[in-house]
C-alpha positions as CSV (number, residue, x, y, z in Angstrom):
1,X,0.0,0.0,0.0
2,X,1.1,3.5,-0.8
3,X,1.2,6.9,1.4
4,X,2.7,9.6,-0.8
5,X,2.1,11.9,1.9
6,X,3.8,9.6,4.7
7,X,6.7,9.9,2.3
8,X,6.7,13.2,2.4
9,X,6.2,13.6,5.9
10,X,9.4,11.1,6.9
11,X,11.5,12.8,4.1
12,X,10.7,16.4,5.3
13,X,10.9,15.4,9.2
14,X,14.4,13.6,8.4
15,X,15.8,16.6,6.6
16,X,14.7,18.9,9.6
17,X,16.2,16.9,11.9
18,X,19.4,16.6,10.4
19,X,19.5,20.2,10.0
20,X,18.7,21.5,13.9
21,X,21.5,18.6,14.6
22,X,24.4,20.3,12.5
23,X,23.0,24.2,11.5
24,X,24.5,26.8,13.6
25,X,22.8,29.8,11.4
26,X,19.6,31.1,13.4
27,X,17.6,31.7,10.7
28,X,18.4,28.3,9.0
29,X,17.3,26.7,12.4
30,X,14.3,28.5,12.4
31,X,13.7,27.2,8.6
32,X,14.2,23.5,10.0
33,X,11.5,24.0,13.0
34,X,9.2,25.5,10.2
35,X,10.2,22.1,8.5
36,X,9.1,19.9,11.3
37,X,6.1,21.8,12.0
38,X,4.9,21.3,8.4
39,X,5.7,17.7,8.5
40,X,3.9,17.2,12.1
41,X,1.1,19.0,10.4
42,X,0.9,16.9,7.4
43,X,0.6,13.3,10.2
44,X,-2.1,15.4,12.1
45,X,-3.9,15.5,9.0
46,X,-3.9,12.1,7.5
47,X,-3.9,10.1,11.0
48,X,-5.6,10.1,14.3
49,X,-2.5,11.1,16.1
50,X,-3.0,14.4,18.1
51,X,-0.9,17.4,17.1
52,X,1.0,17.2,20.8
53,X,1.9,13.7,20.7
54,X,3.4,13.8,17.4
55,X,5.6,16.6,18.5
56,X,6.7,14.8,21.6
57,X,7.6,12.0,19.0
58,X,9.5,14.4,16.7
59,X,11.3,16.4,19.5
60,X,12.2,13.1,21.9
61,X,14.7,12.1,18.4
62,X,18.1,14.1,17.7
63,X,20.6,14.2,15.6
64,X,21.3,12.7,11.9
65,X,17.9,10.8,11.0
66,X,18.3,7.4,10.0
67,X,15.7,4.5,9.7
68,X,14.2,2.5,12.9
69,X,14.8,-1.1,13.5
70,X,12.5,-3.3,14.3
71,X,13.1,-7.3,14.8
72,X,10.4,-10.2,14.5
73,X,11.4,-13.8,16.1
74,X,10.3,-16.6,13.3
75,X,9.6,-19.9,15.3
76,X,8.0,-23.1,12.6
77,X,7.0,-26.1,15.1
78,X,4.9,-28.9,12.8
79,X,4.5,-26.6,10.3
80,X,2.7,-24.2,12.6
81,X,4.5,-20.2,13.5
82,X,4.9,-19.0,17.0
83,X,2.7,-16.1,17.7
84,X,1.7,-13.9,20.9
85,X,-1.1,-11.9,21.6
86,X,-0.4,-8.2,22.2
87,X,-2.2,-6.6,25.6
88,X,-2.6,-2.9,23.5
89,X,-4.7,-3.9,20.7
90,X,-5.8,-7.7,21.5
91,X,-4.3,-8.8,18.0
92,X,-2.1,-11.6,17.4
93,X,1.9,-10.4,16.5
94,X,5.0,-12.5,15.8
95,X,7.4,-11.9,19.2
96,X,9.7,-9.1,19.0
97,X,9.6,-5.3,19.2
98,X,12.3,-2.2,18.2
99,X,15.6,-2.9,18.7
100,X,17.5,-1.5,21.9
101,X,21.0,0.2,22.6
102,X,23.5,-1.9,23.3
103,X,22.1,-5.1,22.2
104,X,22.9,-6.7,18.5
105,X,19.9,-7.5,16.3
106,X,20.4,-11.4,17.5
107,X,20.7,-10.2,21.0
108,X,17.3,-8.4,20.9
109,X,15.4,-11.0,19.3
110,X,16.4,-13.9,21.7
111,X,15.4,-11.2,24.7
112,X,11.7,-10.5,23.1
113,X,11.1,-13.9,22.5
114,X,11.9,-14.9,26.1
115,X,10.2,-11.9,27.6
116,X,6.9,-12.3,25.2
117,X,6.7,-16.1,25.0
118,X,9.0,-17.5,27.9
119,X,10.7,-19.5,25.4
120,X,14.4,-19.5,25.3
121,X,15.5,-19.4,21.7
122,X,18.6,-19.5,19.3
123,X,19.1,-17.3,16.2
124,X,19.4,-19.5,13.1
125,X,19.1,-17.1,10.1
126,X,18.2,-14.0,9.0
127,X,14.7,-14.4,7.0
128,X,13.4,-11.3,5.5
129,X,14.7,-7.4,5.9
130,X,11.5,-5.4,4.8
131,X,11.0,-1.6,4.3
132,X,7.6,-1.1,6.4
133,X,6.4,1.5,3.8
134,X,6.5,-0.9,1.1
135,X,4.4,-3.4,3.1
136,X,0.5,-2.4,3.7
137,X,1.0,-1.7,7.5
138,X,-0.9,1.8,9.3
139,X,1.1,4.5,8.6
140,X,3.5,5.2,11.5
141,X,5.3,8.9,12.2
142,X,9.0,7.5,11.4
143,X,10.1,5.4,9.4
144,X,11.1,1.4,10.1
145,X,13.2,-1.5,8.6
146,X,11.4,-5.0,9.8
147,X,14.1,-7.8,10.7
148,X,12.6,-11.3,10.0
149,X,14.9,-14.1,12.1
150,X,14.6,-17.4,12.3
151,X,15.0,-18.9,15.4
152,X,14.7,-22.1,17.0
153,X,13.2,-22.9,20.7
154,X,15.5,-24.5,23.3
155,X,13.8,-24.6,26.4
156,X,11.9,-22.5,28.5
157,X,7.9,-22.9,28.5
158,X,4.8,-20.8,27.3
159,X,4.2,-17.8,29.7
160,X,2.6,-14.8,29.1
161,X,5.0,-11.6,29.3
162,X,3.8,-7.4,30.4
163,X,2.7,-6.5,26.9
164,X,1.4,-10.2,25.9
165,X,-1.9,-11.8,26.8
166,X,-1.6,-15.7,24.9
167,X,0.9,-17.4,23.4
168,X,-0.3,-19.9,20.5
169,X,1.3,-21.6,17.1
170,X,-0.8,-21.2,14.2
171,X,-1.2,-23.2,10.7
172,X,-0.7,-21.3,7.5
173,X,-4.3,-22.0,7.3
174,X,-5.8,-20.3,10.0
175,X,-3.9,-17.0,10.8
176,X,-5.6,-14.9,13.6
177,X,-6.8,-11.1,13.2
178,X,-3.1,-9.4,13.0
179,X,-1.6,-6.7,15.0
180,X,-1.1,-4.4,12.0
181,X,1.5,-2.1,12.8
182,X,3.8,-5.6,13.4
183,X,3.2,-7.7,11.0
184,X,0.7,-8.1,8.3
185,X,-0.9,-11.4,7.0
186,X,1.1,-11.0,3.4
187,X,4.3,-11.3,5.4
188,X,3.3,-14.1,7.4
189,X,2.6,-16.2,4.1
190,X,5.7,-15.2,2.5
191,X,7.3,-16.8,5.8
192,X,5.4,-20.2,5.2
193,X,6.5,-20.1,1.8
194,X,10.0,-19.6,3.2
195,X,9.8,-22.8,5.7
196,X,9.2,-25.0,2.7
197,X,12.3,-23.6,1.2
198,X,15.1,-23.4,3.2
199,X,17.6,-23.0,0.8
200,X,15.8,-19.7,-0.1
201,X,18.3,-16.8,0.2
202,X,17.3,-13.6,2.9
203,X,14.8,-11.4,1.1
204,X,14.6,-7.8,1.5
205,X,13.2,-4.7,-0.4
């Protein structure tokens, strides 16, 4: 799915950004918070985000935009994928979550699993890097890059985590309603068709 505008928005927020990080001209600063005030304006308008919270959003980020990360645990048991049921929206979402300081992308993904799942888990492979405008999630205020990894379960058991509510495995066949923003129900099938395959190479857009 396609948001010209969300392009816009990202592209004129990013260039804003950069230039309050590294302008030391009052005037251009000025022409950078005009920047992010037009780019807040244009979210306000095409989304049900208030005006306030998407400046909070903008201001809380500094410095030289780049994209977000975001990393998804893949876990195939009898041809079934793990999934966990998020608390905020009551939708079903592939453990995992943005990536934090500090900790590598394989790092991350084995502490979401075990935090949303209670399974302990092993990186095997890296499944899928996907640009989240290209893919038909909501719009979001900044932009993401989706890490896919394959992992495999080692021990640990089922147990509910703070931001999780059930923790299930799921047929190709019979995919729950989907926590949007995550992951959408195109990916997850790519992901089957992935498990069939696994000399298939990492995709990414």
């Amino acid at each position: 799915m396609s948001y010209q505008w969300l392009e816009w928005a990202q592209r004129i927020q990013a260039l804003s950004q950069s230039g309050l990080a590294f302008s030391k001209d009052i005037y251009d600063i000025e022409r950078y918070e005009e920047l992010r005030r037009i780019s807040a304006e244009i979210m306000v308008e095409h989304t049900e985000l208030e005006m306030q919270k998407i400046k909070d959003l903008f201001l809380s980020d500094t410095g030289y935009q780049t994209p977000k990360v975001d990393v998804r645990g893949v876990i195939f048991q009898d041809d079934k994928i793990l999934m966990v049921k998020e608390k905020l929206d009551d939708r079903w979402s592939l453990p995992g979550g943005f990536c934090d300081i500090g900790l590598s992308a394989s790092e991350n993904i084995i502490k979401e699993i075990k935090e949303e799942s209670g399974y302990d888990a092993v990186p095997t492979k890296l499944l899928a890097v996907w640009d989240k405008n290209k893919h038909p999630h909501p719009p979001e205020a900044f932009h993401y890059y989706k890490l896919f990894i394959q992992c495999e379960i080692i021990g640990g058991q089922p147990l509910t985590g703070i931001e999780t509510s059930d923790i299930q495995f799921f047929s190709e066949s019979d995919i729950p309603s989907l926590s949007a923003n995550r992951v959408v129900e195109s990916q997850i099938k790519t992901l089957f068709e992935i498990s069939r395959d696994p000399n298939k190479e990492t995709l990414f857009d």
